[in-house]
C-alpha positions as CSV (number, residue, x, y, z in Angstrom):
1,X,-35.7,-61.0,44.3
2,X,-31.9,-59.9,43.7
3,X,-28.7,-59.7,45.6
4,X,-26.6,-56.3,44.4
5,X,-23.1,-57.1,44.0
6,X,-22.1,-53.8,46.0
7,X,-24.4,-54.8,49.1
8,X,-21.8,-58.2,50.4
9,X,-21.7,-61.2,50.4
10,X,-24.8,-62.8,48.1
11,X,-26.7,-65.2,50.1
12,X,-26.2,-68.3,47.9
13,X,-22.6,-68.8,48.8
14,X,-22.1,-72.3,50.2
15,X,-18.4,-71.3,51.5
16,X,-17.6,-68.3,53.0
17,X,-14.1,-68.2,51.0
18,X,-15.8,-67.7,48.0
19,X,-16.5,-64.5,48.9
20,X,-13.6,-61.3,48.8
21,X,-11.0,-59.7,46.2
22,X,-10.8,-61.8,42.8
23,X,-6.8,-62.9,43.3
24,X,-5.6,-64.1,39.8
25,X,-2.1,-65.3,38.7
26,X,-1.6,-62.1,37.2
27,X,-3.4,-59.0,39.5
28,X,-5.6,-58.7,42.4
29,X,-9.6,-56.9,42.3
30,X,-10.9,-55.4,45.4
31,X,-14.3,-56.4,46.1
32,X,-16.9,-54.3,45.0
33,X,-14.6,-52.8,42.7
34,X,-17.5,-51.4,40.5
35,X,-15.6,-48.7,38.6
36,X,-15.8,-48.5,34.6
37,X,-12.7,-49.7,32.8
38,X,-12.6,-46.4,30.1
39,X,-9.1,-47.1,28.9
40,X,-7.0,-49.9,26.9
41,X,-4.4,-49.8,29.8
42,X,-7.1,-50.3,32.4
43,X,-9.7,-53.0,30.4
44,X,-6.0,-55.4,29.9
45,X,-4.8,-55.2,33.8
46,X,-8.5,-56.4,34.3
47,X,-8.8,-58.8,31.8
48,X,-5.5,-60.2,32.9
49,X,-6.3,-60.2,36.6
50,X,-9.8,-62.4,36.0
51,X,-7.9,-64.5,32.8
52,X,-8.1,-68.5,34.5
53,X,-11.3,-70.2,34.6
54,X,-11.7,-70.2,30.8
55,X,-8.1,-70.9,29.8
56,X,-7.5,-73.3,32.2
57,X,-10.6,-75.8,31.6
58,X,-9.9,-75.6,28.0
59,X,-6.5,-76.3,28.3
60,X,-7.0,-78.9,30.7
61,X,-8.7,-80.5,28.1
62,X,-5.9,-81.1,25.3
63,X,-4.5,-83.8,27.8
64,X,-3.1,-87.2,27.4
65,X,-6.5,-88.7,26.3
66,X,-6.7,-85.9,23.7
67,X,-3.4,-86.3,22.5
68,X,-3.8,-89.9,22.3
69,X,-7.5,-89.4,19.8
70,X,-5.4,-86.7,17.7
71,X,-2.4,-88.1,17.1
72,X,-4.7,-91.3,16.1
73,X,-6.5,-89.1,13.8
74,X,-3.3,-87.9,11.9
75,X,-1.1,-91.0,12.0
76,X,-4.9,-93.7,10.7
77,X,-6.2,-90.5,8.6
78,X,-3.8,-87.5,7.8
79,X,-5.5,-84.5,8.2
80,X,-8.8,-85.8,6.8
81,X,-10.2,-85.2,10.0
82,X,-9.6,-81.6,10.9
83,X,-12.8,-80.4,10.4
84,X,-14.6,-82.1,13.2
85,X,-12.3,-79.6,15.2
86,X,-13.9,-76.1,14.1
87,X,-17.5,-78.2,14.0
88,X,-16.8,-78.1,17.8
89,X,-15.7,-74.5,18.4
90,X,-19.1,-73.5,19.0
91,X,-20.6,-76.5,20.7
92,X,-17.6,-75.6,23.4
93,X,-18.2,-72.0,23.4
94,X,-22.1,-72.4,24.1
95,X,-21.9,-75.1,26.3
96,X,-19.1,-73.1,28.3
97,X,-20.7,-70.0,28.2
98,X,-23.6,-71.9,29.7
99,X,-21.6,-72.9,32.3
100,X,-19.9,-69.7,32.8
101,X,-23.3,-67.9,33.4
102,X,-24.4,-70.3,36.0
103,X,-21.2,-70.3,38.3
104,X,-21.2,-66.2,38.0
105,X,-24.8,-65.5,38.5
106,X,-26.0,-68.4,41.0
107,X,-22.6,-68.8,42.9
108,X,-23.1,-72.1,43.8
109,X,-21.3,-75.4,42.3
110,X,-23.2,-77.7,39.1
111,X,-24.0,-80.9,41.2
112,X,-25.4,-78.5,44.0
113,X,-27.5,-76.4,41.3
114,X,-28.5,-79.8,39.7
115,X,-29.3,-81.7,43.2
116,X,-31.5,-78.9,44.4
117,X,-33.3,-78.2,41.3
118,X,-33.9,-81.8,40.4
119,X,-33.9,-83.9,43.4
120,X,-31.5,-86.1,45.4
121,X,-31.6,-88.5,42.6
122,X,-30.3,-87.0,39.9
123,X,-28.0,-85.0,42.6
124,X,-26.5,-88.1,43.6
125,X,-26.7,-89.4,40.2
126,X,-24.4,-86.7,38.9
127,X,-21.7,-86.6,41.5
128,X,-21.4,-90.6,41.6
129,X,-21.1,-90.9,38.0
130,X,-18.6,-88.0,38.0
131,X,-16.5,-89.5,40.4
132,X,-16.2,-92.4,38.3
133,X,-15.9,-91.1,34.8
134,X,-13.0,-88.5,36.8
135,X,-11.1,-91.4,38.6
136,X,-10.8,-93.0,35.1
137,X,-10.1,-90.1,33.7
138,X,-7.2,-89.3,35.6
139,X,-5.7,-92.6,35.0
140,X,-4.9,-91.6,31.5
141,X,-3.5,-88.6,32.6
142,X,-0.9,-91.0,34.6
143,X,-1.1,-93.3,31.4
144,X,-0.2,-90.2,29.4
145,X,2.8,-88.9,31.8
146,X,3.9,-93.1,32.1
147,X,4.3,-93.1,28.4
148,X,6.3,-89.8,28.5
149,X,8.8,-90.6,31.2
150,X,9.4,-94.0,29.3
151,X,10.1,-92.2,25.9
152,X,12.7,-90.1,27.9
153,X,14.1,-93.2,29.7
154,X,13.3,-92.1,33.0
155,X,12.0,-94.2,35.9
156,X,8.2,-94.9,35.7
157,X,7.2,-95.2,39.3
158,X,9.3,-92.3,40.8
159,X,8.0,-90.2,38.0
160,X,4.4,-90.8,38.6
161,X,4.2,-90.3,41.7
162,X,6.3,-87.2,41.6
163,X,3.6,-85.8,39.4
164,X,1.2,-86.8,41.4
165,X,2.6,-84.7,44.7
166,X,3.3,-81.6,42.3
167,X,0.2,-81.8,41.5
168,X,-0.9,-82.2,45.3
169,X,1.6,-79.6,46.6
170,X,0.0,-76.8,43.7
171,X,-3.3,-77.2,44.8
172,X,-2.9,-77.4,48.4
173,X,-1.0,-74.8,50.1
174,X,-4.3,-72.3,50.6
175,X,-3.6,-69.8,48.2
176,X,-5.8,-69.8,45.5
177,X,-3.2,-67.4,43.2
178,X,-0.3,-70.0,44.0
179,X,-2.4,-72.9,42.2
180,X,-3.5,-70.5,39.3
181,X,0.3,-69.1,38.7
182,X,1.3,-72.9,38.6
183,X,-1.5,-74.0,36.0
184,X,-0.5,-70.3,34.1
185,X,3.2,-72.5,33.9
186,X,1.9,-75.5,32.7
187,X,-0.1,-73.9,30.1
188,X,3.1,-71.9,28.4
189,X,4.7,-75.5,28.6
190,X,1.4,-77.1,26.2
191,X,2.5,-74.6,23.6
192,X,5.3,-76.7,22.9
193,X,3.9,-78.3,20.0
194,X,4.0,-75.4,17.9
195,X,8.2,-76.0,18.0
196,X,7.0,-79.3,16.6
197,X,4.8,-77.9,13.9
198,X,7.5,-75.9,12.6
199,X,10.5,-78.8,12.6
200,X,8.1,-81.1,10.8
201,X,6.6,-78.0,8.3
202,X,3.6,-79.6,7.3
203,X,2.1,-78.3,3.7
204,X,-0.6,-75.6,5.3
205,X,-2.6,-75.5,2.1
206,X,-3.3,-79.5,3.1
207,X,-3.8,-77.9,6.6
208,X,-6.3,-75.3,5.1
209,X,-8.2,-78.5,3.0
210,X,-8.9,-80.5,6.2
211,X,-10.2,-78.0,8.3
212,X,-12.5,-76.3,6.1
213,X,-13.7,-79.7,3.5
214,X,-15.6,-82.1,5.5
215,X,-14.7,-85.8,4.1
216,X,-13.1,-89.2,4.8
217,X,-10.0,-90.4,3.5
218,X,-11.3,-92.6,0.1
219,X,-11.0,-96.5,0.8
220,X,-10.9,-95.9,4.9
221,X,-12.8,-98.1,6.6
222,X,-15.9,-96.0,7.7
223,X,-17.0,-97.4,10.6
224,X,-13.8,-97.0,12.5
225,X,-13.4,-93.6,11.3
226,X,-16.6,-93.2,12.4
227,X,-16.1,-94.2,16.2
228,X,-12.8,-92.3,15.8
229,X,-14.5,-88.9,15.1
230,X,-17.0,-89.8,17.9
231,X,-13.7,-90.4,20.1
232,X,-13.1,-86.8,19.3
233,X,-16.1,-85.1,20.4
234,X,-15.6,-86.9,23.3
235,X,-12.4,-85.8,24.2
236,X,-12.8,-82.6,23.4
237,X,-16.3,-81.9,25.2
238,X,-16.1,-83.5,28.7
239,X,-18.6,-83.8,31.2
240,X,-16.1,-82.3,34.0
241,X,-15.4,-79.4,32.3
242,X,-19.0,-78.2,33.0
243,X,-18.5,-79.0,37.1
244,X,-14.4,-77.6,36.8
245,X,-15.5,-73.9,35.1
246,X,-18.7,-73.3,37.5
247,X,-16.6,-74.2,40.8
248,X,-13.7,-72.4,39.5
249,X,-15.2,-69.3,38.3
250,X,-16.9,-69.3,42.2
251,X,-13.7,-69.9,43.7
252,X,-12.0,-67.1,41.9
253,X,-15.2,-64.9,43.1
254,X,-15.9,-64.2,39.5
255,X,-19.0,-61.3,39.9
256,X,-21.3,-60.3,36.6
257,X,-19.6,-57.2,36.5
258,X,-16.6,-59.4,35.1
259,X,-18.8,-61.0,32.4
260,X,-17.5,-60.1,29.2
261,X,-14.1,-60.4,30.5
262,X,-14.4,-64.2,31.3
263,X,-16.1,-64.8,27.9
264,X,-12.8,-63.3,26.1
265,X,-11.0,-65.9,28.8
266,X,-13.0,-68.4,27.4
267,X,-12.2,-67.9,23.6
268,X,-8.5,-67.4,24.6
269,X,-8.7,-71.1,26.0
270,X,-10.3,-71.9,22.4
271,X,-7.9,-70.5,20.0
272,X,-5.4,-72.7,22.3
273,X,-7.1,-75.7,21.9
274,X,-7.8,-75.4,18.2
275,X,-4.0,-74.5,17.8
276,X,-3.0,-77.4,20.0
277,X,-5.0,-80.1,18.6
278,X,-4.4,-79.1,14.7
279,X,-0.5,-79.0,15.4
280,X,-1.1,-82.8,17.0
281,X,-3.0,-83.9,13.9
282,X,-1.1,-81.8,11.6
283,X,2.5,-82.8,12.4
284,X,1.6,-86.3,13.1
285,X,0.0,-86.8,9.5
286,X,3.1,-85.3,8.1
287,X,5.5,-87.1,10.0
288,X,4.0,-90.7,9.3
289,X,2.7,-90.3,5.7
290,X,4.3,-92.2,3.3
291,X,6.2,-94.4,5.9
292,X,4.8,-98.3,7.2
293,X,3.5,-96.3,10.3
294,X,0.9,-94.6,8.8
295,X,-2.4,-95.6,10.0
296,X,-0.9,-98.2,12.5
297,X,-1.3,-95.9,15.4
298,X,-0.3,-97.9,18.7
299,X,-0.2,-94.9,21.8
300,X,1.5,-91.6,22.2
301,X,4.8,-93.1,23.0
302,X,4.4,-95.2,19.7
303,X,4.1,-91.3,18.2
304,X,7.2,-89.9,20.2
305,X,9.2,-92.6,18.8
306,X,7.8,-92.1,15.2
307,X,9.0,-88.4,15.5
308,X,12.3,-89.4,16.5
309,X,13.1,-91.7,13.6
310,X,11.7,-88.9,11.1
311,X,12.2,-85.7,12.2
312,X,14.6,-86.0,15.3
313,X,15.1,-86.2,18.9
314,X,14.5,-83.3,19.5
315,X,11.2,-83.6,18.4
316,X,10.1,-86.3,20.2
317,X,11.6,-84.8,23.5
318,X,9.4,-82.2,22.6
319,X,6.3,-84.2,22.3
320,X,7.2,-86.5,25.0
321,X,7.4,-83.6,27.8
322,X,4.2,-81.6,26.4
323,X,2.5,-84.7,27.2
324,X,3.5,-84.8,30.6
325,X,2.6,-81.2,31.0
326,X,-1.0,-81.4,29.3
327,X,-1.5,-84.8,31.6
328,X,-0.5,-82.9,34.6
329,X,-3.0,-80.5,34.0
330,X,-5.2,-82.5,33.1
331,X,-5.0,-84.6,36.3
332,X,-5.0,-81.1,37.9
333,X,-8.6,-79.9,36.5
334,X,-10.3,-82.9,36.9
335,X,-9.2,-83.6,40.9
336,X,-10.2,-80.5,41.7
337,X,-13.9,-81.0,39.4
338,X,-14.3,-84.1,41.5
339,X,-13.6,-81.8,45.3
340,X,-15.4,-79.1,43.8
341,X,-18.4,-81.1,43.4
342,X,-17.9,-83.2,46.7
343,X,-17.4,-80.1,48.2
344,X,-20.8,-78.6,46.8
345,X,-23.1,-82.2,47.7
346,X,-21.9,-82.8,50.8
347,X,-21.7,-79.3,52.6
348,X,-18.0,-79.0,53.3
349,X,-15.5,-76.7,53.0
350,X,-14.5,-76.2,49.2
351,X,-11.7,-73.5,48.7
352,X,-8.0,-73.6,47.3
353,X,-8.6,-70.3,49.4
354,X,-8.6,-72.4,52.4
355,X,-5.4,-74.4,53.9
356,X,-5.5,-78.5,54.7
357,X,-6.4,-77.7,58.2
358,X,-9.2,-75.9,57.2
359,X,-11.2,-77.8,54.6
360,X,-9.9,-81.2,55.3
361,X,-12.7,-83.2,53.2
362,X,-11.7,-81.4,50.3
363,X,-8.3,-81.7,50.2
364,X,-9.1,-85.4,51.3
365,X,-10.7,-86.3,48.3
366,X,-8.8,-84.4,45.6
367,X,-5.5,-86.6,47.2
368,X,-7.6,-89.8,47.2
369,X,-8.3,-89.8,43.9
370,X,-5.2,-88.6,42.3
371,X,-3.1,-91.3,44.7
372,X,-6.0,-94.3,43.9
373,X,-5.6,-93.0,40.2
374,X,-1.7,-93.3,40.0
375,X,-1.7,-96.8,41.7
376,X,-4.0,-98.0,39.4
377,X,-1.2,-97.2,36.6
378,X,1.2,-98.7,38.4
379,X,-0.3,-102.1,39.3
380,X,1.7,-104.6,36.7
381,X,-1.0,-106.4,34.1
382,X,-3.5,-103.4,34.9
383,X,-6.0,-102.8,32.0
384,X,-4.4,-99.4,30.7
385,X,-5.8,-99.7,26.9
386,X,-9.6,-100.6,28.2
387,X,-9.5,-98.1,30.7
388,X,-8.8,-95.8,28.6
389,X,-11.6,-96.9,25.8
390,X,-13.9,-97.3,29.1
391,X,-13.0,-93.4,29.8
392,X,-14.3,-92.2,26.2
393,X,-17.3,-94.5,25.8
394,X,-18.6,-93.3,29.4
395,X,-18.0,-89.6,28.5
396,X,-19.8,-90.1,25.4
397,X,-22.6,-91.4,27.3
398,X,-23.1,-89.4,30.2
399,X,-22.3,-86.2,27.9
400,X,-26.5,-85.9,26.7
401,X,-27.4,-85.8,30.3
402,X,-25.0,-82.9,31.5
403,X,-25.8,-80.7,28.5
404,X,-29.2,-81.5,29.0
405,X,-29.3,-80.6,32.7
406,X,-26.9,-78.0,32.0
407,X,-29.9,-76.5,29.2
408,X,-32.8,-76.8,32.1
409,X,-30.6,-74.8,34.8
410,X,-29.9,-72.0,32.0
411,X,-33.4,-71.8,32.0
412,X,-34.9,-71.5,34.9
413,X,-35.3,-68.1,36.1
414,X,-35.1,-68.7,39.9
415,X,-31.6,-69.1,39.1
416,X,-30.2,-67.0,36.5
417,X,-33.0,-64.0,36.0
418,X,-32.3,-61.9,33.9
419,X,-29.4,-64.0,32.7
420,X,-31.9,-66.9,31.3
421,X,-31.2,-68.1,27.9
422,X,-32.2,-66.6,24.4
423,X,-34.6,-68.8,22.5
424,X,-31.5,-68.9,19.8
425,X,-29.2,-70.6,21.9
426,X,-31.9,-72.6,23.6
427,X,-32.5,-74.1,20.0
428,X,-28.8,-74.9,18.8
429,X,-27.7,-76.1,21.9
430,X,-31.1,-78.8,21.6
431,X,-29.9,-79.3,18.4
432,X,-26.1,-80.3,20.2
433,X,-28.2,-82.8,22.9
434,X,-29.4,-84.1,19.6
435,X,-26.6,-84.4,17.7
436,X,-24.8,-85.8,21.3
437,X,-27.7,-88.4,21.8
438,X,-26.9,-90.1,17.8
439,X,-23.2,-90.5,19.0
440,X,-23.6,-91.6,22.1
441,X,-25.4,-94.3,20.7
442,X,-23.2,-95.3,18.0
443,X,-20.6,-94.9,20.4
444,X,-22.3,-97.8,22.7
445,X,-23.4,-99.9,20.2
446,X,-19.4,-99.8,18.8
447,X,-18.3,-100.8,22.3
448,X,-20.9,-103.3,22.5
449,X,-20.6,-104.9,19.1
450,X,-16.5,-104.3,17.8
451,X,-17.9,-105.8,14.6
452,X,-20.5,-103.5,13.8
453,X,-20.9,-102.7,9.9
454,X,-20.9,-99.5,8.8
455,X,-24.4,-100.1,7.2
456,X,-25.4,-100.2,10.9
457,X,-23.9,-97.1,12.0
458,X,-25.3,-95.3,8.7
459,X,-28.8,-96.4,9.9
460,X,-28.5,-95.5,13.8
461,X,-27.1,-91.6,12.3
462,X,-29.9,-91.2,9.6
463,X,-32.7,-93.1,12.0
464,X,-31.4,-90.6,14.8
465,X,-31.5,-87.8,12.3
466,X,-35.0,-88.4,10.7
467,X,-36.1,-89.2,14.9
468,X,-35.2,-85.4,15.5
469,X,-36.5,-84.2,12.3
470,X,-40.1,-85.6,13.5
471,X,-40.0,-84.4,16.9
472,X,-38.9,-81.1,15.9
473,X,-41.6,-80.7,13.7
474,X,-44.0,-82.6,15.9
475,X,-43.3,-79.4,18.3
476,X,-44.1,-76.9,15.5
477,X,-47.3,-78.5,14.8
478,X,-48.7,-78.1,18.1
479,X,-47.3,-74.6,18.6
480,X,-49.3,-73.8,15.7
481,X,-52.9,-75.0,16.7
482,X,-51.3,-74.2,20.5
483,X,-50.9,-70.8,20.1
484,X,-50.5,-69.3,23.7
485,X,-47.3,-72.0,23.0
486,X,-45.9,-69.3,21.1
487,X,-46.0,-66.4,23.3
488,X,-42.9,-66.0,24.9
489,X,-42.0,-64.3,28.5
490,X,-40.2,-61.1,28.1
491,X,-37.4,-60.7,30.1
492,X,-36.0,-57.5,31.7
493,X,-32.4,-57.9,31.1
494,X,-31.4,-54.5,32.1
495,X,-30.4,-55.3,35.6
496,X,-27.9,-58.3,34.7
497,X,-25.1,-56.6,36.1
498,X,-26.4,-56.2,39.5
499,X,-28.9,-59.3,39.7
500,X,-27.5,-62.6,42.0
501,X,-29.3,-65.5,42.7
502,X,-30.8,-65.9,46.3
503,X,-30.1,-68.1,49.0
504,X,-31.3,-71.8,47.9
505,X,-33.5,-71.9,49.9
506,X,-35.6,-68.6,49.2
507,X,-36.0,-70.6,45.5
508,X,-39.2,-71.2,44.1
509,X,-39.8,-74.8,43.1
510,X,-38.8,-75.9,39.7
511,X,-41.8,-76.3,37.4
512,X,-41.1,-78.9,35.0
513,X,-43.8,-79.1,31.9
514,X,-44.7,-83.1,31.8
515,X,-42.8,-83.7,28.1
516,X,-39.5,-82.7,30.2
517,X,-40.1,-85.3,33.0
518,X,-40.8,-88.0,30.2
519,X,-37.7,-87.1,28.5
520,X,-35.7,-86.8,31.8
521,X,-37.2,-90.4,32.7
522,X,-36.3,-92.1,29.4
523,X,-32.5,-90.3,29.4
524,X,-32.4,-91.6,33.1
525,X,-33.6,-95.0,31.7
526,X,-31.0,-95.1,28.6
527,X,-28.3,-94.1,31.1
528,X,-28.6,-96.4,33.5
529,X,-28.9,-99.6,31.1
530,X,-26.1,-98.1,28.8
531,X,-23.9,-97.1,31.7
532,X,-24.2,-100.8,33.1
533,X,-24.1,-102.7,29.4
534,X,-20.6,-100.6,28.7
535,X,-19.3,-101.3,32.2
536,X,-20.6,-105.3,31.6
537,X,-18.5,-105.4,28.3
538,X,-15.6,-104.2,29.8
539,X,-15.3,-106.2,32.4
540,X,-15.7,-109.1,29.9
541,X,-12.8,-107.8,27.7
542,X,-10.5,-107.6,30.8
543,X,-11.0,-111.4,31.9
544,X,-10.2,-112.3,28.4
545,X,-14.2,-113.0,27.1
């Protein structure tokens, strides 16, 4: 059963404003606009008409947390550490592409897709655990734009809250192209680093070395670098991402005709990120090296400051108002994740489409928690540095479970159709859940434990490692003596561009084989007693234990 794009409406769409012309910050397609794009002229007045979703959740991502974990890296490290970067270039792609898939093909919102597909408790699991991990999240952001307006001497209170209403007033005046035209803004402001790049000229051949030679600085202390790099992933591959694209891409009213057009919107976003977070690391390393700061990082203000003294104040104006930018953003993306997936749970209204008057629940929640989130920052003796540790170590936790949900629903066939994954991709991105599992676990167990040896961390990697090795092979073995195992479903992939999944409730069951309800029922087990144990140390570090 399909829904044609050229017949209306599909039948899955939760909000009737998802539904109509794509309106982008830079052009306008009619709905059920089918025509081929033959020429150059024609393919780039598209391409810049559906350019948002991509770029804007990738973006969104280099915020204050991320330039907090880079800077770190290239003030404790130099630029040692650059290769972890392009390591993650294609877990982001797949997972986004994953993601991207799923909100153009189903039409309906990740906690909604993950809710009806695996029950209220994993449903409710997703969007409480979001919530939190978000509201935490956008305390760094007002961290990050706190630290900025104190670097430029200008009033901390007034500022955050200004930021917070701009950020209000963007997303909720009811025209969806408004709020993109306004991210579009912020995004030109991010590329302000590369000004700093160039005043600081870093030696590109060192630049060249780190990204492309795997290693540690000689004589560093391992297990912090370690946690550092872990800190890293985790910045740079964030559970709300997956809810912001799928929501966003549905808002825009993305079809799969558009396809290829959001996966160049995707790589754009990318090659920003990679730029953004080299410069950070790049400039940093060569701004501190050589001088007492280097590998004493204290907080992004610590690096504005550092710039200052070395390079100028120019450059440290620079670095102190791309900071605000990226965190406004960043606030930006993950509100609106959190409304989205509100939105999608609870049956309301979900549309920057819509006005205040008319989706009152949404707006309602995407103020709440940007206002709760900017109190928070400005309550004297608040917790700033654990929160911010507490952000990460949660992100790095609840990462496996969205990737892994995020693998199921890109598999299912009730959803996506023809649109299902290749066995390829279904294998590297089980390889990432992996990969994300072993981290997430050193990750804890550094939170846990502060003192933890590197011996210790070097056993949970290669135990983790050898773990996978056996159950991937374990899985070969039986598909060799299980050999209707091997026989794969062919697909008919030749209606992709026309196929749209049905209503919800015309869905077929989910069908899960019983090794995938044992693994979702130990990762729901490891979750909940990691989730509480991480919280539990926290809390003990704030009252002083």
């Amino acid at each position: 059963m399909h829904v044609t794009v050229n017949e209306g409406p599909p039948g899955a769409a939760l909000d009737a404003a998802h539904v109509g012309d794509i309106e982008g910050a830079f052009g306008t397609i009619r709905l059920g606009d089918e025509a081929p794009r033959s020429g150059l002229k024609a393919r780039l007045m598209t391409l810049l008409a559906v350019v948002g979703p991509g770029l804007i959740v990738m973006t969104g991502d280099n915020d204050a947390g991320a330039f907090s974990t880079y800077a770190q890296a290239g003030q404790n490290y130099g630029t040692s550490l650059l290769w972890v970067l392009l390591l993650l270039v294609p877990v982001l792609y797949i997972n986004q592409e994953m993601v991207l898939r799923l909100g153009v093909v189903a039409g309906v919102g990740h906690a909604r897709l993950i809710l009806e597909r695996f029950g209220k408790f994993w449903g409710a699991f997703s969007v409480i655990d979001l919530f939190i991990l978000n509201a935490l999240t956008i305390v760094t952001e007002f961290i990050g734009i706190s630290l900025g307006l104190d670097y430029l001497g200008l009033p901390k209170i007034a500022g955050v809250l200004i930021a917070a209403v701009i950020v209000i007033a963007a997303a909720s005046t009811g025209s969806f192209r408004r709020f993109e035209r306004v991210c579009m803004t912020l995004i030109v402001g991010s590329l302000l680093l590369i000004p700093i790049l160039i005043m600081v000229h870093p030696t590109f051949g060192q630049i060249g070395r780190g990204l492309l030679v795997p290693g540690i600085p000689a004589g560093s202390n391992l297990s912090t670098a370690v946690l550092l790099i872990i800190g890293i992933v985790g910045t740079t591959v964030a559970p709300w991402q997956l809810f912001f694209q799928q929501s966003y891409l549905i808002d825009k009213r993305i079809t799969p005709r558009f396809m290829n057009y959001e996966r160049v919107d995707l790589w754009i976003g990318i090659v920003i990120v990679l730029i953004g977070a080299t410069a950070i690391i790049a400039f940093t390393a060569a701004t501190f090296a050589g001088h007492s700061e280097f590998g004493k990082f204290t907080d992004a203000g610590g690096v504005a400051i550092g710039l200052e003294r070395h390079v100028g104040k120019a450059a440290g104006i620079l670095f102190a108002v791309a900071l605000i930018d990226a965190s406004i953003i960043g606030a930006a993306a993950v509100g609106l994740s959190t409304s989205y997936a509100l939105g999608d749970v609870l049956g309301l209204k979900h549309s920057l489409h819509r006005k205040i008057s008319d989706a009152k629940g949404f707006y309602a929640a995407f103020v709440g928690i940007l206002i709760g989130s900017a109190v928070i920052v400005l309550i004297p003796g608040s917790p700033l540095g654990l929160l911010t540790t507490g952000v990460q170590v949660l992100a790095g936790v609840l990462l496996p479970s969205a990737t892994v949900f995020l693998l199921l629903l890109c598999n299912d066939e009730e959803v996506l159709g023809p649109w299902v994954n290749t066995r390829g991709m279904n294998i590297f991105t089980t390889a990432i859940i992996a990969v994300l599992v072993i981290l997430s676990l050193v990750l804890t167990a550094g939170v846990l434990y502060p003192d933890l040896s590197a011996a210790v961390i070097l056993y949970i990697l290669i135990g983790g490692a050898l773990l996978t090795l056996l159950v991937g092979a374990g899985i070969l073995g039986y598909q060799q003596f299980h050999p209707r195992a091997l026989k794969v479903k062919a697909i008919d992939r030749t209606e992709r561009l026309s196929w749209r999944m049905p209503p919800l409730a015309l869905l077929a069951a989910p069908k899960l084989p019983l090794g995938s309800r044992i693994g979702l029922t130990v990762l729901r087990s490891y979750l909940l007693i990691a989730m509480i144990m991480v919280i539990f140390r926290i809390y003990q570090l704030a009252v002083g234990h």
